[in-house]
KOLROTOR-686838 format. One line per field, with one value per residue (C-alpha): x, y, z; residue number from 1; residue in one letter. Coordinates in Angstrom, 2 decimals. Layout:
<recs>
xx = X:...
yy = Y:...
zz = Z:...
num = NUM:...
residu = A:...
</recs>
This chain:
<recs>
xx = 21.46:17.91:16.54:12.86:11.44:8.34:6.10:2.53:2.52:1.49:-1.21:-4.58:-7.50:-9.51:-11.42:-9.69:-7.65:-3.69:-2.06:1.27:3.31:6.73:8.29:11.36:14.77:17.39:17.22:13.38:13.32:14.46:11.70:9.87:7.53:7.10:5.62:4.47:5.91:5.40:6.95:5.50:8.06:8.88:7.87:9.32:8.83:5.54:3.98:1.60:0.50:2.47:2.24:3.84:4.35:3.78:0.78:-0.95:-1.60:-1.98:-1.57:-2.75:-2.51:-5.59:-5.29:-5.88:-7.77:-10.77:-9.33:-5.90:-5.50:-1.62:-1.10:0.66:1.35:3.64:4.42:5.73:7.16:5.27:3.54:0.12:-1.16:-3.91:-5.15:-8.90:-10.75:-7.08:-7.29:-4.88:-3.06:-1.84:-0.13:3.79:6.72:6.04:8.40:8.32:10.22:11.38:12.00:14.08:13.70:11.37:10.48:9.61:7.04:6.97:5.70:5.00:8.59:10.93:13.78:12.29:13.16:16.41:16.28:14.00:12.96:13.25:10.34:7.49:5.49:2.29:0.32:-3.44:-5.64:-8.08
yy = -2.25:-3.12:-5.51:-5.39:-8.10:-8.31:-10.64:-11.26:-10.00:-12.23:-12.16:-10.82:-10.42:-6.39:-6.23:-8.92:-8.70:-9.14:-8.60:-7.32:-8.67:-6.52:-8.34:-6.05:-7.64:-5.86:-2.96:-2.38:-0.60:2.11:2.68:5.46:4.96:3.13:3.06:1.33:3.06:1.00:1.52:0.77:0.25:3.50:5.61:7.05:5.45:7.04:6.60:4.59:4.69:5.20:4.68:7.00:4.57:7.09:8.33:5.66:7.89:6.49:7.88:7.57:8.32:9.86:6.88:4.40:5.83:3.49:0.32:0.03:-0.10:-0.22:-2.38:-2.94:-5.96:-5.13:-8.68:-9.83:-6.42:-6.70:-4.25:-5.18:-3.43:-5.34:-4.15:-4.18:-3.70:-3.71:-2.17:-2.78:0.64:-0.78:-3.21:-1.96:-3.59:-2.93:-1.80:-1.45:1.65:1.81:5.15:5.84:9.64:10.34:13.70:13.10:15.13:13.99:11.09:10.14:11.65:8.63:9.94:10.07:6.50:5.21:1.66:-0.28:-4.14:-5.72:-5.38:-8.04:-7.80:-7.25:-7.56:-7.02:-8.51:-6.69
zz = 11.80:11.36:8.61:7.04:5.61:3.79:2.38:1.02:-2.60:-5.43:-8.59:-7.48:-9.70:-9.61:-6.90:-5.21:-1.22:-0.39:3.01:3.10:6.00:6.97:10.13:11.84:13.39:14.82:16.72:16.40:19.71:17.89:15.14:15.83:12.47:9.80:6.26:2.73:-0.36:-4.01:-7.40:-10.67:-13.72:-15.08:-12.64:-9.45:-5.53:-4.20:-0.87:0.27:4.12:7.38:11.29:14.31:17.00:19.40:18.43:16.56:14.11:9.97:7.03:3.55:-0.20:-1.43:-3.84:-1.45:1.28:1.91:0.46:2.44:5.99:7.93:11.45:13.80:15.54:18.61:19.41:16.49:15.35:12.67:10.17:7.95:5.27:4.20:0.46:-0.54:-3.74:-5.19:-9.20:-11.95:-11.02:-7.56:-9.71:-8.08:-5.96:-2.70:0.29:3.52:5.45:9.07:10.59:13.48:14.07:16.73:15.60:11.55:10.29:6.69:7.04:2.83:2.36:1.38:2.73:6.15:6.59:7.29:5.93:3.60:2.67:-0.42:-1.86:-2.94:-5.84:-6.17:-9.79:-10.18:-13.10:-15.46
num = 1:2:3:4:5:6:7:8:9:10:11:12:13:14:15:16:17:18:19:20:21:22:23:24:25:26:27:28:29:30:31:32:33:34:35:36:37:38:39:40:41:42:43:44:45:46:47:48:49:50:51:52:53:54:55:56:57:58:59:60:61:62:63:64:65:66:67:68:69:70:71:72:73:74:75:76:77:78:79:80:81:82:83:84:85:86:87:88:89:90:91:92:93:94:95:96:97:98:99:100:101:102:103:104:105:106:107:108:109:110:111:112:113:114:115:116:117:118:119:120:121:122:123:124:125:126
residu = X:X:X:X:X:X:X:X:X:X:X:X:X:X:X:X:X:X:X:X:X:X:X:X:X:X:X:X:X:X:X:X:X:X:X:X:X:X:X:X:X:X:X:X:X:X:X:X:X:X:X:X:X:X:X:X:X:X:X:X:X:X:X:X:X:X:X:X:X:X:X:X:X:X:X:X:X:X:X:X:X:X:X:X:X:X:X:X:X:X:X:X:X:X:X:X:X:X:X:X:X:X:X:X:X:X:X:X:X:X:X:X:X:X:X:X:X:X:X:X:X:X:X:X:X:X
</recs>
């Protein structure tokens, strides 16, 4: 079984930059996809962007299209998503999803992925 690990959250004033770090072990050869959901108290687990190995292709939220970008590092089976311009309403725990499906279409479904990290918190300032 595969383990996620991510990293990179902390207290960011508006306007301000994080870089969330999600480094794979364990079976990676096997992810097909992967993805950035968050979760602000009281409400439910949305998504946030994705990657298709395969194709390269990303994905986005309308909410942060422009400000947040996903990467890859192959190397160090590693996946970015470095935040810009971050806003009080990004304030969430953050998670990052492996997926290990090779045909997945929904890629901002959550139960497209088959196993998640921890989560690191990330808080932005008014």
């Amino acid at each position: 079984q595969g383990q996620l690990v991510e990293s990179g959250g902390g207290l960011v004033q508006a306007g301000g930059s994080l870089r969330l770090s999600c480094a794979a072990s364990g079976g990676t050869y096997r992810i097909y996809g992967m993805g950035w959901f968050r979760q602000a108290p009281g409400k439910e687990r949305e998504f946030v962007a994705g990657m298709r190995w395969s194709s390269g292709r990303t994905y986005y939220a309308d909410s942060v299209k422009g400000r947040f970008t996903i990467s890859r590092d192959n190397a160090k089976n590693t996946v970015y998503l470095q935040m810009n311009s971050l806003k009080p309403e990004d304030t969430a725990v953050y998670y990052c999803a492996a997926d290990r499906n090779l045909n997945s279409v929904r890629v901002s479904t959550a139960s497209t992925y088959d196993y998640w990290g921890q989560g690191t918190q990330v808080t932005v300032s008014s």
